[in-house]
N, C-alpha and C positions, 0 to 999 in steps of 0.2 A: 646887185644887192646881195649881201653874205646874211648870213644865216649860221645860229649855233642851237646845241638841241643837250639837254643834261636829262634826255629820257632813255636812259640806259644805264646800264653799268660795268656794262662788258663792250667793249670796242676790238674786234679784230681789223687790221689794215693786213687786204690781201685775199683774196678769193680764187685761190689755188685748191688743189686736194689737200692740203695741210691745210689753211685757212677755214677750208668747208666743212671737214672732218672734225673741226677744234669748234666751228658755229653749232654743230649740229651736239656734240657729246656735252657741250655746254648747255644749251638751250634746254636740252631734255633735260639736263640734272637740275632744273629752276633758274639760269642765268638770264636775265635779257641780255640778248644778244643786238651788237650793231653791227656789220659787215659791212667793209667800204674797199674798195678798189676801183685803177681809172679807167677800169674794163667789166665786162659783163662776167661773171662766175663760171670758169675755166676756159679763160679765152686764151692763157698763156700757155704755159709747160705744159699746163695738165691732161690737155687734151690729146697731145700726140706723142705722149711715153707709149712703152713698149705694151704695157697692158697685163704684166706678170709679175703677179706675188714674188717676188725673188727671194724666198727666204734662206734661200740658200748659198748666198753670199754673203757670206760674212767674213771673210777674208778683204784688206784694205788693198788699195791700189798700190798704195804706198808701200812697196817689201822689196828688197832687194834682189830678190829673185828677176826683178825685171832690168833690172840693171843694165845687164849686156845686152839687153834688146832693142833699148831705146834709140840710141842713135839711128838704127835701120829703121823702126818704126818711127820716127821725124821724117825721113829722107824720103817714104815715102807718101806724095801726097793726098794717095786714097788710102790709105792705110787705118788699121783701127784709132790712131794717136799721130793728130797734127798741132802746127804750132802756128798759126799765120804769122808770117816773119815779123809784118809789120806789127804786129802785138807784141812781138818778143820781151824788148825790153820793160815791160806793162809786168806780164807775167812773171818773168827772171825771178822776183823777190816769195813771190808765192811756192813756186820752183824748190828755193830754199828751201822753203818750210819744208816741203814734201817730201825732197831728200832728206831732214833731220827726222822726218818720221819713219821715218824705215829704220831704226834702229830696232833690234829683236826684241828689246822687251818694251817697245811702244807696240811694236805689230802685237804683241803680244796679248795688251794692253786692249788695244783697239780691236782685236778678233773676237775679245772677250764684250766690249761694251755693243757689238755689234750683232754680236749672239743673240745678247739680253731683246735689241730690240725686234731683231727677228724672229724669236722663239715666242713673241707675243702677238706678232703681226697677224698671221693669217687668222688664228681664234678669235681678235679684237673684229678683224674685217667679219668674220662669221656671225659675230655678234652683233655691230651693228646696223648691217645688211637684212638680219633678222631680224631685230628690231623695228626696222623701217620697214620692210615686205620688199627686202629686194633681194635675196638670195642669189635668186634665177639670174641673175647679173654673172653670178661666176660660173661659169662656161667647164672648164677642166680642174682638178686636184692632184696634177701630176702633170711631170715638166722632165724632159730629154736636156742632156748637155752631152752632145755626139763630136766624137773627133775621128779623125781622120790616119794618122800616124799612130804605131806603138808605144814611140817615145811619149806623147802627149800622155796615150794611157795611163802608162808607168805612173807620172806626175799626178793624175790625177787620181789615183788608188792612194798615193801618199795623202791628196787633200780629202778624199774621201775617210780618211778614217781620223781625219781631224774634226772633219763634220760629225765625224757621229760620234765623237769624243764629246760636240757642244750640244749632242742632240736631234741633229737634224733627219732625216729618215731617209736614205740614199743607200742606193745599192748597185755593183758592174754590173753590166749586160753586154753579151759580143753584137757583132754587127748584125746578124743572122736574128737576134732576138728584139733587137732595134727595129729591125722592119718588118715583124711582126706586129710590133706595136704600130708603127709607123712606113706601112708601106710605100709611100710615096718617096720615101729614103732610099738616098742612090748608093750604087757598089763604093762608092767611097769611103763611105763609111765604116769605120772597122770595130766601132763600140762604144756604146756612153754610159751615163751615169745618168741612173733614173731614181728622182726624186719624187715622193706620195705625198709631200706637204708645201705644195709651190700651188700652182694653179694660175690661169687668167682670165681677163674678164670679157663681156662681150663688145663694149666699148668705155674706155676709160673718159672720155667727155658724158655718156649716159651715166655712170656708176657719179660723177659728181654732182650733175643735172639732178639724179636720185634723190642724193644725200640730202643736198641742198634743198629742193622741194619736200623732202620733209622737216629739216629744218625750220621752214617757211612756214609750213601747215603749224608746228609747233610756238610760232613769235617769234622765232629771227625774221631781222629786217635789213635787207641789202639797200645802197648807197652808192651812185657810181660819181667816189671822188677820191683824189688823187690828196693822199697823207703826206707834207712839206716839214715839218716838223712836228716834234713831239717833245712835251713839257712834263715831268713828274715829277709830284711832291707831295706834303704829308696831308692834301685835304684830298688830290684826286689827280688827275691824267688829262691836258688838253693837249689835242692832235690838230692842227692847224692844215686847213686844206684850203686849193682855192676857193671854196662856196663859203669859207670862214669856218670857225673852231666848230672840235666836237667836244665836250666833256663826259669824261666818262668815269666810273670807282675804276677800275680797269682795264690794261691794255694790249695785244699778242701781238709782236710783229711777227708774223710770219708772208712775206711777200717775196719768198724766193729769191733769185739772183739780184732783185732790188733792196734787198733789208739794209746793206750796209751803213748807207748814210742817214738812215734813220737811226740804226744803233748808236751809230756814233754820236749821233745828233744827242740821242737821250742817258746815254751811260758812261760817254768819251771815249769808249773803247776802239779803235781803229779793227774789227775784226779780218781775218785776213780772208776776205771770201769775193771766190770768183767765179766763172762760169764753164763749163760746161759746154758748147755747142752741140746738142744732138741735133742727129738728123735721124727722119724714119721715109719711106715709100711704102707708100699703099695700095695695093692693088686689088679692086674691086672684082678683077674675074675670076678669082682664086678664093674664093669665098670656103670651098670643100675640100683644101686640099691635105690641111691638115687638123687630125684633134685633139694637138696640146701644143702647147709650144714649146719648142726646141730651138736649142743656144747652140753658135759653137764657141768649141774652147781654142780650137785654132785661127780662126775667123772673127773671133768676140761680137759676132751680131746675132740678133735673136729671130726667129720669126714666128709671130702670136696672130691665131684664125681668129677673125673680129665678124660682128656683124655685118661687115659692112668691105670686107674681103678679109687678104692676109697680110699684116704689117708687117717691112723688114724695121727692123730699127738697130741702131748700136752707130759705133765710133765716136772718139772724142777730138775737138776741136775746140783748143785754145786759141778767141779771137778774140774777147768781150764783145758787147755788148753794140757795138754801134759799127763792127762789119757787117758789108753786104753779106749775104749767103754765098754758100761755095757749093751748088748744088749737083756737082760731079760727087760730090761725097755722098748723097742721099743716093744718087741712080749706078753707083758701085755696087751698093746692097743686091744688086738684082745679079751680077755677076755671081758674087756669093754665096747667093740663095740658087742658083741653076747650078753652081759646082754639086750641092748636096741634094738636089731636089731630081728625082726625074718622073712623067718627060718635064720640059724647060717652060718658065712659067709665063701666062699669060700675061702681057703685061699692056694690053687695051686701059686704056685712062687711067694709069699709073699716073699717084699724084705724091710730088716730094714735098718733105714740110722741115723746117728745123724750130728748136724751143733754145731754150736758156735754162741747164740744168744749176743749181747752186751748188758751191763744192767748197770745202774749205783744206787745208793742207792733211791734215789728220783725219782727213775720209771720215769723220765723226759728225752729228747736225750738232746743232745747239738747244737746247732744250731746257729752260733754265724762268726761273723765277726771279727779281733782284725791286731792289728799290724799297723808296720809302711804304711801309705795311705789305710789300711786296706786290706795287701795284704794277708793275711792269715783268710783263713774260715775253720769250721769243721758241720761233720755233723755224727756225732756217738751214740751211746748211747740206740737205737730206740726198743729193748728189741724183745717183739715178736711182734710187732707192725710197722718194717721196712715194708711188702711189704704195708700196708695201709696206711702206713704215708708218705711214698718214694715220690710220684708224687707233693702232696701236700709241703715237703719239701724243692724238685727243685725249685719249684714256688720261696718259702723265699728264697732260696742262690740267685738267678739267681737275686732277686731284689736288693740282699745284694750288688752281685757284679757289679752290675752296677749303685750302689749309688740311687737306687730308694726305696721306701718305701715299706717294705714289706706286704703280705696281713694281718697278725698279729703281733702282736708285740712280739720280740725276747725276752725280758727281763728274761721272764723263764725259759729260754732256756741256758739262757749263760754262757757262760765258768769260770764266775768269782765267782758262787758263789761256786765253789771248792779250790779258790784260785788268789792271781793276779798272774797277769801276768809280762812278763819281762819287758814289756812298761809301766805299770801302774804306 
């Protein structure tokens, strides 16, 4: 028996931290909200990111600085960056893209619209954490990025003072005053880059649980059904699922590494988005080992002290969507994490997990309003950079859809430079 409902007016498809973030800034500003995805609210990616505001990334993947490095980092296949062979040819054409984005004044381009939304990220989160009575969620206000060689130094004193050219608040420290901070830091270490406006949380599956249960308390209403198509036009928005249509004034794809075929479905755009494979390990006996979390820049994995132990996370794996896991890649982290950590870490019921991060060529989300009265919004793309950029996001949609001016300008963001659209 199907079933359709026209008591809403807001429909998000997708119950990620972008999804959750966009039910909860809406709902507060007077939206009815409807919330539907074919899983329970953060059963996907959201749950097993890294747990760190990164607002300090604002630099694209895509730069030519990595050029010479790639081939070594393919070849190997624990490495920060693999390719599953058999995915290859899937991938190749997104590839494309990624190398045409590394031209200087895309990165250029890109460093700048990535600024925008990071320099708004942690406040947005401050705010409505606050809001809701969850502060207490964010655990640390400052974040170590330690390396290990001079050379990397060097490199990173150049990007350091790119950072603070966009604002970011980062300062050198030798190894010596690294593990002052951070004792548990081994002689390897020769010095990092200490950032006061980053921070993590105490578990990123609770910080959504959060949001969303006050969203809830406020009149959003979650739905666990899985969105097949979607139809817009000048009376309203129906989203066609197995249990039959929803109708809605309004609609947000935001569902991660799945939005594609919905966009397509509703705007014809082919957008060029793919995935991502993170993997993180967990380890619940390291619950004290450390109080902030620390990246490395030679390493590229993170490791953020959670409630619930200390999580490795990082490395990228091009597989899509419908490979087994490769989970030598998650239990690598632990190698990693012992080169810089001492003594060497417990790792009693260490558990590996991977997610589906969405990523598009131009290391950019999507973030964009379109359609007839503008009833179609999306918000995808967000790479590993969704839980830091999530809150700050809501803020744009929420202004989007109620025809107010957003706190940034969308223009970098939008859907069109993949392609027009059906209205265009």
């Amino acid at each position: 028996m199907t079933e359709s409902t026209t008591d809403t007016d807001f429909l998000i498809i997708g119950a990620g931290i972008v999804g959750v973030t966009a039910a909860h800034e809406l709902q507060t500003a007077g939206r009815r909200v409807l919330l539907i995805d074919r899983d329970a609210p953060g059963a996907g990616a959201s749950q097993g990111n890294a747990g760190h505001f990164a607002t300090e990334q604002i630099f694209p993947i895509a730069d030519a600085s990595i050029l010479w490095k790639v081939p070594r980092l393919l070849l190997d296949p624990l490495g920060p960056l693999a390719i599953d062979w058999r995915y290859a040819h899937r991938i190749t054409p997104w590839l494309l893209r990624f190398l045409w984005n590394m031209r200087p004044a895309q990165v250029r381009r890109t460093t700048e619209a990535l600024a925008a939304l990071s320099g708004g990220s942690l406040a947005a989160w401050q705010d409505l954490l606050g809001r809701s009575g969850g502060l207490s969620l964010i655990r640390s206000r400052e974040s170590l990025t330690v390396f290990e060689h001079t050379a990397t130094g060097r490199r990173l004193e150049r990007d350091m003072k790119q950072m603070q050219a966009h604002g970011v608040p980062v300062s050198a420290i030798g190894g010596d005053e690294a593990r002052e901070r951070v004792p548990a830091l081994s002689d390897r270490v020769v010095g990092a880059l200490h950032f006061t406006a980053t921070g993590h949380v105490a578990d990123p599956l609770k910080v959504l649980e959060h949001v969303w249960g006050h969203a809830r308390q406020a009149g959003a209403q979650f739905r666990r059904a899985e969105a097949r198509r979607v139809r817009v036009s000048d009376d309203g928005v129906v989203v066609a699922t197995e249990q039959g249509d929803i109708h809605a004034g309004q609609v947000l794809i935001a569902c991660g590494a799945h939005s594609r075929p919905l966009v397509r479905d509703a705007t014809g755009v082919k957008a060029p988005l793919d995935t991502e494979r993170g993997y993180h390990l967990m380890l619940p006996a390291e619950q004290q080992r450390l109080p902030m979390a620390i990246a490395s820049a030679e390493r590229r994995f993170i490791m953020t002290p959670m409630d619930g132990g200390l999580r490795l996370a990082g490395t990228v794996e091009f597989g899509g969507l419908e490979r087994p896991e490769n989970w030598r890649r998650a239990w690598v982290l632990r190698e990693h994490a012992n080169a810089l950590l001492q003594p060497a870490l417990d790792d009693a019921r260490a558990r590996p997990w991977m997610g589906f991060r969405p990523t598009l060529p131009d290391c950019l989300p999507v973030i964009d309003r379109v359609g007839p009265g503008g009833r179609l919004l999306m918000a995808f793309g967000h790479h590993h950079l969704g839980l830091t950029q999530s809150a700050f996001t809501a803020r744009i949609l929420t202004a989007l859809a109620n025809d107010q001016e957003p706190p940034v300008s969308i223009e970098p963001y939008r859907l069109q430079r993949f392609g027009r659209t059906a209205w265009n």
